[in-house]
PyMOL Python script that loads the backbone (N, CA, C, O; Angstrom):
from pymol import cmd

cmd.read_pdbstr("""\
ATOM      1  N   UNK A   1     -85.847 -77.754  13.199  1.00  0.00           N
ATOM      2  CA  UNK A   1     -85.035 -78.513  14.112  1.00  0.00           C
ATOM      3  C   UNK A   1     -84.393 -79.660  13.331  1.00  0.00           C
ATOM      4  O   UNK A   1     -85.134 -80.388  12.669  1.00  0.00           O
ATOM      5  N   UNK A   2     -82.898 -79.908  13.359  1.00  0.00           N
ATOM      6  CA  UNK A   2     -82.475 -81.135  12.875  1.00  0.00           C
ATOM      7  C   UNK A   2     -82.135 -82.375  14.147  1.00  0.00           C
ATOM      8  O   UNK A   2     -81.569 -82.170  15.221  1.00  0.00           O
ATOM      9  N   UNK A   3     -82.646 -83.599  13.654  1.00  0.00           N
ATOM     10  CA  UNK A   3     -82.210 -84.198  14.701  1.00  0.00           C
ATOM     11  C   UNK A   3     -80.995 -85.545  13.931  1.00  0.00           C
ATOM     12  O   UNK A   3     -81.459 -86.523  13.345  1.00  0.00           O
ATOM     13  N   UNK A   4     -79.932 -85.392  14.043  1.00  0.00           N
ATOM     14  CA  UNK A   4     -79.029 -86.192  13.868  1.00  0.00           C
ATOM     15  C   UNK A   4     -77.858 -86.659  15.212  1.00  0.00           C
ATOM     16  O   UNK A   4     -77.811 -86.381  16.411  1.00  0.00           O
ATOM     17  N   UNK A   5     -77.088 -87.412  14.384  1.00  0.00           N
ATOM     18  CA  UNK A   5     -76.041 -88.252  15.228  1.00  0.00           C
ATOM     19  C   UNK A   5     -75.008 -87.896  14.315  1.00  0.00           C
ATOM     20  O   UNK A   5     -75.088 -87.623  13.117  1.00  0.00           O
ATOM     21  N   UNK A   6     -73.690 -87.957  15.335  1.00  0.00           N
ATOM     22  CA  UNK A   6     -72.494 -88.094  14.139  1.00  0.00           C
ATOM     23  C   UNK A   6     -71.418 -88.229  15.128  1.00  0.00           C
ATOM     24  O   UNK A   6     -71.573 -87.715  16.236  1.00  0.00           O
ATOM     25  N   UNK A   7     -70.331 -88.875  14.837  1.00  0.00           N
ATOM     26  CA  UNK A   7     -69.130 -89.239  15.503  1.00  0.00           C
ATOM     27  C   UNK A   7     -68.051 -87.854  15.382  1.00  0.00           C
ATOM     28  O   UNK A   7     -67.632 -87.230  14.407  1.00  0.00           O
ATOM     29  N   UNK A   8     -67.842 -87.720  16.795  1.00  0.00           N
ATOM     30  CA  UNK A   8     -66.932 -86.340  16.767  1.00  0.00           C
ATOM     31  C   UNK A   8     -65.278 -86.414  16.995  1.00  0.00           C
ATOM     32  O   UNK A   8     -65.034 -86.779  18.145  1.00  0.00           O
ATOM     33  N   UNK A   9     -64.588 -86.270  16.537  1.00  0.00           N
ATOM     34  CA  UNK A   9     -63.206 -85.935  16.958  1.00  0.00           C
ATOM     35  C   UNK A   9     -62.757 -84.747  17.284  1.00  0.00           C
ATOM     36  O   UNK A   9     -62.611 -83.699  16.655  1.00  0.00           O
ATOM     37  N   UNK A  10     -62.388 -85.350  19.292  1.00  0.00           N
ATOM     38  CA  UNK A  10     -62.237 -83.992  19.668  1.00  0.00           C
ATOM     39  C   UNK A  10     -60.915 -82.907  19.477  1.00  0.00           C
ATOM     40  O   UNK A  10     -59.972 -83.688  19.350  1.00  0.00           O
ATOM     41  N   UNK A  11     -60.474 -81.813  19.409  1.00  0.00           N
ATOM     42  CA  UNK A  11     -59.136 -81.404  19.124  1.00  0.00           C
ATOM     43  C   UNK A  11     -59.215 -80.602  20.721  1.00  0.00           C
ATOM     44  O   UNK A  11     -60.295 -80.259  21.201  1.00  0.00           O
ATOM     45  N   UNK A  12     -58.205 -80.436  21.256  1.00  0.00           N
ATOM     46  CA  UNK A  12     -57.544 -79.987  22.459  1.00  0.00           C
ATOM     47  C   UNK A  12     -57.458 -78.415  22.296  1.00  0.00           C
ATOM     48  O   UNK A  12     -56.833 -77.867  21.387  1.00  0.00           O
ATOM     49  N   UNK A  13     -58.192 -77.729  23.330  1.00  0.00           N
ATOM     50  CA  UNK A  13     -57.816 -76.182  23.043  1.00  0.00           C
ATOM     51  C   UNK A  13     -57.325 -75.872  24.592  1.00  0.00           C
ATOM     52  O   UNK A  13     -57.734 -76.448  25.601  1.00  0.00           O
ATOM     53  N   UNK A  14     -56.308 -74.777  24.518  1.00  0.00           N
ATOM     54  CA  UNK A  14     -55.813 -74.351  25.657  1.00  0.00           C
ATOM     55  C   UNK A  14     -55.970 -72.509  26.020  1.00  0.00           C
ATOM     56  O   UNK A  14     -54.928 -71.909  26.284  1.00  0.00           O
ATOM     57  N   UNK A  15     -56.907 -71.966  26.008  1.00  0.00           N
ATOM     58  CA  UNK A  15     -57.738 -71.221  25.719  1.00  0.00           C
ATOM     59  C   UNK A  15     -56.136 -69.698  26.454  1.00  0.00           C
ATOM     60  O   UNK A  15     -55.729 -68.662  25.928  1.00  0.00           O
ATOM     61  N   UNK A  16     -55.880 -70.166  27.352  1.00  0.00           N
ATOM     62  CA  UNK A  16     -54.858 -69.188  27.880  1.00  0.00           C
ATOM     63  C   UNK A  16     -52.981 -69.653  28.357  1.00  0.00           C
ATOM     64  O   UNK A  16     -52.088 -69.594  29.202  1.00  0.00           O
ATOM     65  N   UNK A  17     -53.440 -70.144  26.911  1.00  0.00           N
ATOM     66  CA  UNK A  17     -51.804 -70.456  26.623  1.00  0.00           C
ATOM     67  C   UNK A  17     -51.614 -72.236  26.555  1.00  0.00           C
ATOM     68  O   UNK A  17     -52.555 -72.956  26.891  1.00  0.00           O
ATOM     69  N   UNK A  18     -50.519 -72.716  26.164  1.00  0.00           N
ATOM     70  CA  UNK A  18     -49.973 -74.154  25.942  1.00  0.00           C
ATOM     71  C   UNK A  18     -49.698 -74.890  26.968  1.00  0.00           C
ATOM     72  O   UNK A  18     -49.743 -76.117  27.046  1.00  0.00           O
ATOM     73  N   UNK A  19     -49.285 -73.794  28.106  1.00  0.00           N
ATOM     74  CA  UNK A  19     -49.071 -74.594  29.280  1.00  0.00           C
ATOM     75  C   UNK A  19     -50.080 -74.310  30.550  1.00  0.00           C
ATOM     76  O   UNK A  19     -49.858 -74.821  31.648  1.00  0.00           O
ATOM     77  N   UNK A  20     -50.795 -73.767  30.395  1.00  0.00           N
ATOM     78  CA  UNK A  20     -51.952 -72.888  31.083  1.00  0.00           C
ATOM     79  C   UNK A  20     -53.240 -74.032  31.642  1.00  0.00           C
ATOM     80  O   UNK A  20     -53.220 -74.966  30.841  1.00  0.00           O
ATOM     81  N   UNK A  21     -53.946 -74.191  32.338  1.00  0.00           N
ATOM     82  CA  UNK A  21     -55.037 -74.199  32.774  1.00  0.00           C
ATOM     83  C   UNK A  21     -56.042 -73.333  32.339  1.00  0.00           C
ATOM     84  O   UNK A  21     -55.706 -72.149  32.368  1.00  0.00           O
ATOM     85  N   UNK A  22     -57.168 -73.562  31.947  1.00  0.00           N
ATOM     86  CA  UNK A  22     -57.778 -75.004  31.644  1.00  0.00           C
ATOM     87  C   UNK A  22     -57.923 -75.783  30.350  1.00  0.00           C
ATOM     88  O   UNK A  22     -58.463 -75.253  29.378  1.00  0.00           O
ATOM     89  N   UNK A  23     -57.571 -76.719  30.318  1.00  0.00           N
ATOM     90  CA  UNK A  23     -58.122 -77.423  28.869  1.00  0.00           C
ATOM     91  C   UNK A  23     -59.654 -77.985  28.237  1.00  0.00           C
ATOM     92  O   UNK A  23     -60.235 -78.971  28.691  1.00  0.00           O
ATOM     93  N   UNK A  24     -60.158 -77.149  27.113  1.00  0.00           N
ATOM     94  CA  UNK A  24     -61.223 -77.632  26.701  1.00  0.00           C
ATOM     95  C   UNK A  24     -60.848 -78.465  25.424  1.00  0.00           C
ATOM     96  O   UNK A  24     -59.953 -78.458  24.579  1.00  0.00           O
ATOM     97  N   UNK A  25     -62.143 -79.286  25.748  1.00  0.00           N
ATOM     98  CA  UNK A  25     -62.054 -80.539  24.421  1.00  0.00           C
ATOM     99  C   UNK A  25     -63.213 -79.747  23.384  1.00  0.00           C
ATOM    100  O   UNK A  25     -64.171 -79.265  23.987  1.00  0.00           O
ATOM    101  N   UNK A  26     -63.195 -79.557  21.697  1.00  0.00           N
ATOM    102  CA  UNK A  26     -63.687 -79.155  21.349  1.00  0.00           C
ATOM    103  C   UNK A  26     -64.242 -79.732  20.131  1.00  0.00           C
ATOM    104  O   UNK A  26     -63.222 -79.793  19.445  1.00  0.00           O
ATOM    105  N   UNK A  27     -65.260 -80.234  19.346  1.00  0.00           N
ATOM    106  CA  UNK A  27     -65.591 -80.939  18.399  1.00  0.00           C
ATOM    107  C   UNK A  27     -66.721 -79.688  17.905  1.00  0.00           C
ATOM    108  O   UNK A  27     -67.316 -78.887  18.626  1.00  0.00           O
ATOM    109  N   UNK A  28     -66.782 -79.882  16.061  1.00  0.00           N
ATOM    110  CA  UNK A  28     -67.546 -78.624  15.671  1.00  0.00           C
ATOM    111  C   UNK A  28     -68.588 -79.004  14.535  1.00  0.00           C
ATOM    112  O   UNK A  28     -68.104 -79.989  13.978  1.00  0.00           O
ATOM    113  N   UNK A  29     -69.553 -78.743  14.056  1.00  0.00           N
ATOM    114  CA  UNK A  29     -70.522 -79.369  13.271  1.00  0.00           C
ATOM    115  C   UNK A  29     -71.084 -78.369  13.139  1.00  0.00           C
ATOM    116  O   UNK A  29     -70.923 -77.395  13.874  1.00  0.00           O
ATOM    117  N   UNK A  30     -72.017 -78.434  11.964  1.00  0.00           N
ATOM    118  CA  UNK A  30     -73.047 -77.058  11.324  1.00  0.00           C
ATOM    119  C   UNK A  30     -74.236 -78.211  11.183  1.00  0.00           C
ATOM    120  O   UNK A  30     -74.139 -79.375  10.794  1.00  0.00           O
ATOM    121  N   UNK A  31     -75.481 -77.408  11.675  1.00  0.00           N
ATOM    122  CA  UNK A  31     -76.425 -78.729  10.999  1.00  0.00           C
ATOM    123  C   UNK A  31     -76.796 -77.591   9.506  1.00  0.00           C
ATOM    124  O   UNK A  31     -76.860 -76.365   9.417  1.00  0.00           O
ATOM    125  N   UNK A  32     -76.954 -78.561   8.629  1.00  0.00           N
ATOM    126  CA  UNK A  32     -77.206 -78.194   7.268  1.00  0.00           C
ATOM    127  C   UNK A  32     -78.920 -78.632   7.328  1.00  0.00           C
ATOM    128  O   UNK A  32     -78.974 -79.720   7.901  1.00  0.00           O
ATOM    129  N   UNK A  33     -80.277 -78.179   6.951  1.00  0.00           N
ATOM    130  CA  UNK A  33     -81.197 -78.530   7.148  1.00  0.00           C
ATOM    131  C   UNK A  33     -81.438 -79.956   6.038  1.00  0.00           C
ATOM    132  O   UNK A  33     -82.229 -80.760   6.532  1.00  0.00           O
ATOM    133  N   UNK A  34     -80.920 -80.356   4.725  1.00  0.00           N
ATOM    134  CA  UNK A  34     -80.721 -81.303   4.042  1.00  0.00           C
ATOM    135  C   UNK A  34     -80.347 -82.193   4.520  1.00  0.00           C
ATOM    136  O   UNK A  34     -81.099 -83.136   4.767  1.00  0.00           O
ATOM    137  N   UNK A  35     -78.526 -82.207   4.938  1.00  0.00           N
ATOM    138  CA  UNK A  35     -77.476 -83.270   5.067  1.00  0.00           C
ATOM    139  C   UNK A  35     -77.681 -83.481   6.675  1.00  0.00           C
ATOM    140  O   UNK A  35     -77.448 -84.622   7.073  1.00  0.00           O
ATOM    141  N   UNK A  36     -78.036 -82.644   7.516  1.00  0.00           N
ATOM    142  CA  UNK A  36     -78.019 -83.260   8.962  1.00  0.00           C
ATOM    143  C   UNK A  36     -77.218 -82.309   9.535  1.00  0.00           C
ATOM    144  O   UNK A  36     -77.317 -81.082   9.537  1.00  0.00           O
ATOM    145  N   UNK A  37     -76.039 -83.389  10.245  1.00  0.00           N
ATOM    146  CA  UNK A  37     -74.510 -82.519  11.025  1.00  0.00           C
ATOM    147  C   UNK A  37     -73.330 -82.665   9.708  1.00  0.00           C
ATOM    148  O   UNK A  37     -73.190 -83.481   8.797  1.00  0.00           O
ATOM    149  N   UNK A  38     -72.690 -81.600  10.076  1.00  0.00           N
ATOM    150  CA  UNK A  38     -71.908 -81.775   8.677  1.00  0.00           C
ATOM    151  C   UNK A  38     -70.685 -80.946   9.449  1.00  0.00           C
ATOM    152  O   UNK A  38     -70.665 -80.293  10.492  1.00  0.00           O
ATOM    153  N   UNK A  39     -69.827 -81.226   8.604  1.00  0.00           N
ATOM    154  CA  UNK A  39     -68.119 -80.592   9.064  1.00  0.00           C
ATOM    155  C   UNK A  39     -68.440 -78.933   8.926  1.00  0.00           C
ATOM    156  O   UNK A  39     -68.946 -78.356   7.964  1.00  0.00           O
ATOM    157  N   UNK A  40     -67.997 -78.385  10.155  1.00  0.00           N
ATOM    158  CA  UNK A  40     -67.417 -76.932  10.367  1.00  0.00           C
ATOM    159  C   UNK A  40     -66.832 -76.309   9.474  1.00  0.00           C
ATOM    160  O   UNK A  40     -67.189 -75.210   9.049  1.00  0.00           O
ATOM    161  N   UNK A  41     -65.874 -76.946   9.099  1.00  0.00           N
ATOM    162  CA  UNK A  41     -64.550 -76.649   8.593  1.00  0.00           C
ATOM    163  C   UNK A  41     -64.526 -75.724   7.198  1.00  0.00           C
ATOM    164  O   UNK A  41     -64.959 -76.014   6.083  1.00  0.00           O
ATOM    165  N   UNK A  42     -64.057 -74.860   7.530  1.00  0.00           N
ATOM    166  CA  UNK A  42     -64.265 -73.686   6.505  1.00  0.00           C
ATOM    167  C   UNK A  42     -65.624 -72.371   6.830  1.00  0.00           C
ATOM    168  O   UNK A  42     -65.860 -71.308   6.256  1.00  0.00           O
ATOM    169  N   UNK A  43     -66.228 -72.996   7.890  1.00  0.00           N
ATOM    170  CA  UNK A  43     -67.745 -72.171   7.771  1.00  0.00           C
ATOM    171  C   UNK A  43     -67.101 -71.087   9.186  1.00  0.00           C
ATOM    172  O   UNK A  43     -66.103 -71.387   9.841  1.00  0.00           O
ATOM    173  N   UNK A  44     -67.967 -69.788   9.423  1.00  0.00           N
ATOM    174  CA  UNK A  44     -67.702 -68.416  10.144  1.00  0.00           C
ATOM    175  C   UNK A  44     -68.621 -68.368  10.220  1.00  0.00           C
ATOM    176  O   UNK A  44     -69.250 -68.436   9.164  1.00  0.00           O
ATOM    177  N   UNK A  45     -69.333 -68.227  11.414  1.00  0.00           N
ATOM    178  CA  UNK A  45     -70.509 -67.469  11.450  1.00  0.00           C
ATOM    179  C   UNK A  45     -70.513 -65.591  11.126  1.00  0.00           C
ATOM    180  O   UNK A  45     -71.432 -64.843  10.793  1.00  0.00           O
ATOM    181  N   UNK A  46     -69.422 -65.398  11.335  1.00  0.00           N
ATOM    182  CA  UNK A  46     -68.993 -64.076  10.192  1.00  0.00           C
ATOM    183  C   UNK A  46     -69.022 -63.713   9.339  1.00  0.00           C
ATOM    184  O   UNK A  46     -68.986 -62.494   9.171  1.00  0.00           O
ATOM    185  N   UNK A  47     -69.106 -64.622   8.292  1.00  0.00           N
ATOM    186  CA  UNK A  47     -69.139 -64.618   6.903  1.00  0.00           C
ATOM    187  C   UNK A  47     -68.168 -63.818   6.397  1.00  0.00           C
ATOM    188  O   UNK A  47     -67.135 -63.955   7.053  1.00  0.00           O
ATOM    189  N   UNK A  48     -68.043 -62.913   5.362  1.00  0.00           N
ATOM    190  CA  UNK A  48     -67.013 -62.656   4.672  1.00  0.00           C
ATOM    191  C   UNK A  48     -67.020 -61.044   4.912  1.00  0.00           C
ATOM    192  O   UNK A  48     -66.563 -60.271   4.071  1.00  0.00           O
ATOM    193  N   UNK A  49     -67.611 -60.600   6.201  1.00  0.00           N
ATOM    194  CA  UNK A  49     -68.014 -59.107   6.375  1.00  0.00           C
ATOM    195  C   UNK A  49     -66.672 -58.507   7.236  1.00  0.00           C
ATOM    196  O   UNK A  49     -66.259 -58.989   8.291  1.00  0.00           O
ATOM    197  N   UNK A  50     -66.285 -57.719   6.756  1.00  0.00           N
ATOM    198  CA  UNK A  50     -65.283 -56.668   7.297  1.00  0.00           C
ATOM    199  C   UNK A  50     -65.361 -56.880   8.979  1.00  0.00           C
ATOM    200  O   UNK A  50     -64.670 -56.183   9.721  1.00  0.00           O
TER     201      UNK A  50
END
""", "prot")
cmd.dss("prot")
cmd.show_as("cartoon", "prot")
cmd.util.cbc("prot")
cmd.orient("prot")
């Protein structure tokens, strides 16, 4: 279990189009078991598999 804090910036998603209903607010973090919460950015839970 990691237990951290971290300041999120949310980005705006519009899940069924730009002008559409509904809007979710979305902020993304990986906990790393070392570093805590750490930036998303770049990570897939897909990994690199076909």
């Amino acid at each position: 279990m990691v237990t951290d804090t971290a300041q999120a910036q949310l980005t705006e998603q519009r899940p069924n189009g730009p002008n559409c209903e509904p809007v979710a607010w979305v902020a993304r973090f990986r906990a790393d078991p070392v570093k805590g919460l750490v930036s998303a950015e770049g990570f897939s839970l897909q990994g690199d598999q076909p």
